[in-house]
C-alpha positions as semicolon CSV with decimal commas, in nm:
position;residue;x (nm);y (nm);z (nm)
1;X;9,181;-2,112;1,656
2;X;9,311;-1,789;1,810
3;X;9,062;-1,614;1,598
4;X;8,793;-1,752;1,731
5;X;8,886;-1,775;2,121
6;X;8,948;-1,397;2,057
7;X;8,567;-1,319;1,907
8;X;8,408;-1,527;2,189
9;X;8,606;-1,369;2,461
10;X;8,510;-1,051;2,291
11;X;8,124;-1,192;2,231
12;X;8,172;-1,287;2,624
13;X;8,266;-0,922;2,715
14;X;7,978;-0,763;2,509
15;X;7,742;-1,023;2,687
16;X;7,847;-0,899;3,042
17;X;7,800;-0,519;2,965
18;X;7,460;-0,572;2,808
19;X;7,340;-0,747;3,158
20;X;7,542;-0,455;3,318
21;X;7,346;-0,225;3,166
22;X;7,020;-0,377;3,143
23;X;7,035;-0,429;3,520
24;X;7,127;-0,039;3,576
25;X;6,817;0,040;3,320
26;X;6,574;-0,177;3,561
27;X;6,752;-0,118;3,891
28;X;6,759;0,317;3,862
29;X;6,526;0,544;3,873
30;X;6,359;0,665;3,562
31;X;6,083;0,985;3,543
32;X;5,788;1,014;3,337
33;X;5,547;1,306;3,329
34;X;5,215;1,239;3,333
35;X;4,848;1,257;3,449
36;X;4,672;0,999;3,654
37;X;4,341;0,925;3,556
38;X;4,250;0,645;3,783
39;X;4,353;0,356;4,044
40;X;4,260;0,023;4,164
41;X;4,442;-0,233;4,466
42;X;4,463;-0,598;4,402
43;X;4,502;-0,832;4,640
44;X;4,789;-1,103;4,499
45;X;5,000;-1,373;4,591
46;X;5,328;-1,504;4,464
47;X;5,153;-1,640;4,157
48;X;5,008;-1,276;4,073
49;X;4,662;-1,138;4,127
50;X;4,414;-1,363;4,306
51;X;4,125;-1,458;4,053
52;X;3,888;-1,759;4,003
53;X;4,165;-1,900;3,792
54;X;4,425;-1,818;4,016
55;X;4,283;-1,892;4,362
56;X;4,487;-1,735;4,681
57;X;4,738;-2,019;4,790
58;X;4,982;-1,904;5,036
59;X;5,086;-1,521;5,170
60;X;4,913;-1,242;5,016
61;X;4,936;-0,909;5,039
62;X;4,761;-0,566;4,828
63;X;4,944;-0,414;4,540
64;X;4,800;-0,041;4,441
65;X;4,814;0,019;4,062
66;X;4,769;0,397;3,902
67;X;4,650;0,465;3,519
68;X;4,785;0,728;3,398
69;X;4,764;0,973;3,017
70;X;5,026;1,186;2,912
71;X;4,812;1,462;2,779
72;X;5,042;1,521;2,425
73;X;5,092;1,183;2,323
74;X;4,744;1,053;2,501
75;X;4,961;0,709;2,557
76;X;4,850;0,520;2,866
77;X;5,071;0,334;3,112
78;X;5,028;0,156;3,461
79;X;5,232;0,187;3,731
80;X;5,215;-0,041;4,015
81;X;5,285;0,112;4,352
82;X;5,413;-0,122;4,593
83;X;5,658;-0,090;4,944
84;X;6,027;-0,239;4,844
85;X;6,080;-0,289;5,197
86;X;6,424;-0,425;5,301
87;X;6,410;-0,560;4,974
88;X;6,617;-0,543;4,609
89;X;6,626;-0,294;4,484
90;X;6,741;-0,083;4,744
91;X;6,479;0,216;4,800
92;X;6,370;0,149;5,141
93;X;6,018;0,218;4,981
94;X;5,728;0,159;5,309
95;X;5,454;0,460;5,196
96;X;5,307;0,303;4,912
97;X;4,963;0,410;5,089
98;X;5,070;0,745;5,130
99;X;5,237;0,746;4,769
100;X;4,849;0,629;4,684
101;X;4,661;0,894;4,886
102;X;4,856;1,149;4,696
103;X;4,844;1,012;4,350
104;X;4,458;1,042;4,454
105;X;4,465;1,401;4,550
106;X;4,643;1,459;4,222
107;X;4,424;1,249;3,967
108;X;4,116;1,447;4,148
109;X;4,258;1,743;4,044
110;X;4,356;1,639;3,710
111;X;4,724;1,792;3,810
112;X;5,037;1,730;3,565
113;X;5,257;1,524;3,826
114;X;5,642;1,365;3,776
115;X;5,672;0,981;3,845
116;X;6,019;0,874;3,918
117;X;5,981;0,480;3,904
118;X;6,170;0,219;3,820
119;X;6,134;-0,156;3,662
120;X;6,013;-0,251;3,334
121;X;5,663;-0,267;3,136
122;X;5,620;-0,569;2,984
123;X;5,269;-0,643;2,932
124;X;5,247;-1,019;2,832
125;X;5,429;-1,093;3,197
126;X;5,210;-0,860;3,375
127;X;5,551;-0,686;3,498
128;X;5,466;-0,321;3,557
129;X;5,739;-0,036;3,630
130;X;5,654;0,063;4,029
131;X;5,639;0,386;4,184
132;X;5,890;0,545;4,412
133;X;5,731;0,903;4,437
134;X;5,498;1,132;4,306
135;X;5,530;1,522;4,297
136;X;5,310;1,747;4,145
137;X;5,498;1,963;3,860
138;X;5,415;2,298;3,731
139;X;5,335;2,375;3,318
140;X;5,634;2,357;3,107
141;X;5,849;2,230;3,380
142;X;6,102;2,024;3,218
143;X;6,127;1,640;3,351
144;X;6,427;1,524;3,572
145;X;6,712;1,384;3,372
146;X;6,854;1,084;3,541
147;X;7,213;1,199;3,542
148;X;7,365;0,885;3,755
149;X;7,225;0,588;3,524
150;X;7,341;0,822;3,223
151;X;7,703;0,821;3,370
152;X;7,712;0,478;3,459
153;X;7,612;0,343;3,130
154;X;7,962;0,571;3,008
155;X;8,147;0,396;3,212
156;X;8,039;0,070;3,124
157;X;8,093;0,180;2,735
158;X;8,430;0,269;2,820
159;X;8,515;-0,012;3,034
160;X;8,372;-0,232;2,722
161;X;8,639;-0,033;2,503
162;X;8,924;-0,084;2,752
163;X;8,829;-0,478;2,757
164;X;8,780;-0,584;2,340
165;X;9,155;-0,328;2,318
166;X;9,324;-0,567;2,610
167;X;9,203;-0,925;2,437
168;X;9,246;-0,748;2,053
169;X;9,608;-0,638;2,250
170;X;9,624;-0,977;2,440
171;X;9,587;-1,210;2,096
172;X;9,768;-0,981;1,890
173;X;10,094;-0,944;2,048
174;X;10,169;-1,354;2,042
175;X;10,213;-1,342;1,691
């Protein structure tokens, strides 16, 4: 019986880092570089974009969405580009017109530009990862390394460590 109250408190632990981490991996930024090759707004509503089949039916608001190509693997992603406001997760984000205006300035001159986003892709939800800036970067500049998730997910590998040694530790010393 000890046997198995020690697997699922260990089962337990490994359940709680995995939603540790996966909420870092969604939550921080992440940076991509790529070329935009086109845009579009959609107006939605809490029950996504406003269609025939999805007529408007409460608040709505505009949501800007960028195309982009990464020129070596020609894979295509979209971005959505949308103000975070006071709103999780944390980035204060209220220029998503401005981060727009520029993404149009760069996809008209076909420039290689760094996205640092965050979120997830998940095409059958229609979840897209959204935009927290756009700079322009230079040939052969090498993309930014996101140094703070990469340290957090060591500490959350080591704190996993230190908690399966304190229940092995825990079960094993009341023999």
């Amino acid at each position: 019986m000890k046997s198995i109250l020690k697997y699922f408190l260990i089962l337990v632990m490994l359940s709680l880092h995995i939603v540790l981490i996966g909420a870092v991996n969604y939550a921080f930024p992440s940076y991509e570089q790529t070329v935009i090759t086109g845009m579009e707004v959609r107006r939605v509503d809490k029950d996504g974009p406003i269609s025939k089949s999805n007529p408007e039916d409460g608040p709505v608001r505009d949501v800007y969405y960028l195309f982009t190509e990464n020129p070596e693997t020609k894979k295509v992603m979209t971005y959505r580009n949308e103000d975070t406001g006071w709103g999780l997760p944390f980035y204060f984000k209220f220029d998503a017109a401005l981060t727009q205006a520029k993404a149009q300035a760069f996809a008209n001159d076909k420039k290689m530009v760094q996205i640092k986003y965050y979120g997830w892709y998940i095409s059958w939800l229609n979840e897209f990862r959204n935009i927290v800036s756009i700079k322009p970067v230079e040939a052969g500049q090498s993309p930014s390394i996101p140094w703070v998730s990469y340290i957090i997910y060591v500490f959350f590998a080591f704190t996993f460590f230190l908690s399966v040694q304190f229940i092995r530790g825990w079960f094993d010393s009341s023999k």
